[in-house]
C-alpha positions in Angstrom: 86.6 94.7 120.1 87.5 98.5 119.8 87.2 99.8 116.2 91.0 101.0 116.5 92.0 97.7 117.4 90.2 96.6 114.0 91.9 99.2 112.4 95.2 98.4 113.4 94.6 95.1 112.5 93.7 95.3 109.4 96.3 97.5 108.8 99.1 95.3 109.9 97.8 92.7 108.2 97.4 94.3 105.0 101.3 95.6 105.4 102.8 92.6 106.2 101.0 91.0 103.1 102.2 93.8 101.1 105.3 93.8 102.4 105.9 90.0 103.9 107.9 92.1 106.3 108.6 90.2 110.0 106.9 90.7 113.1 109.5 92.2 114.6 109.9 94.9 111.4 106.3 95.5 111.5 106.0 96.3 115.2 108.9 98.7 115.0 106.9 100.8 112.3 103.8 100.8 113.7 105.0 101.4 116.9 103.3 98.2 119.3 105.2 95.4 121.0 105.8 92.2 118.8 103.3 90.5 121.0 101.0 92.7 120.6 101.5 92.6 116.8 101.6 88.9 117.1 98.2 88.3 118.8 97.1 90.8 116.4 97.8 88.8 113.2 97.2 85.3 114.9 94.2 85.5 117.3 92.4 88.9 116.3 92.8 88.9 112.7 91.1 85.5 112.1 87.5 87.0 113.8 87.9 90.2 111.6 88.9 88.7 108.6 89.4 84.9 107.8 90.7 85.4 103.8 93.3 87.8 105.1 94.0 86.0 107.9 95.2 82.9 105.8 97.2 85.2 103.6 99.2 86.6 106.5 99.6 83.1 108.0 101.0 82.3 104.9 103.7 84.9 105.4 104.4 84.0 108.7 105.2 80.6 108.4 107.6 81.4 105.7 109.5 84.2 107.6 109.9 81.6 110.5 111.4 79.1 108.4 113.9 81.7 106.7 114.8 83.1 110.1 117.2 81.1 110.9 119.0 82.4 107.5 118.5 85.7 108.3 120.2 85.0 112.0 123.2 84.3 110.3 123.5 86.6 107.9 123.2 89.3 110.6 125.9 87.4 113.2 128.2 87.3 109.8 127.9 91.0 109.2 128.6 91.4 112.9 132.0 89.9 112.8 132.7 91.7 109.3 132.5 95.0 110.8 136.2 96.5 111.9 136.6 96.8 115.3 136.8 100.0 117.3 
């Protein structure tokens, strides 16, 4: 593996532990697809780091579980803005 694919990794990883910001969130400030940031945390992470990789796992089960929240929340603000 490329050492700035390790690099990235590990510092996605370490952000979305620091953070437990989604997938989605975290591709958007690092600037990479949410597959690629996906892959990253589920398939790469675990041969670099297998500590870290449980962490992060961790986190994203929990954000799945809440997204469904957060889906409404955002279709409730979206009706609560005034119309143009």
């Amino acid at each position: 593996m490329n050492d700035y694919i390790v690099e990235r990794v590990l510092e996605i990883s370490e952000h979305v532990i620091k953070t437990e910001s989604t997938v989605r969130k975290v591709s958007e400030m690092f600037g990479v697809s949410k597959s690629t940031v996906h892959k990253d945390l589920t398939e790469r992470l675990p041969n670099i780091n297998k500590e870290l990789a449980e962490k992060v796992k961790t986190i994203l089960e929990k954000n799945k579980k809440e997204r469904h929240i957060r889906g409404g929340i955002a279709t409730k603000n979206k009706y609560l803005q005034p119309k143009n």
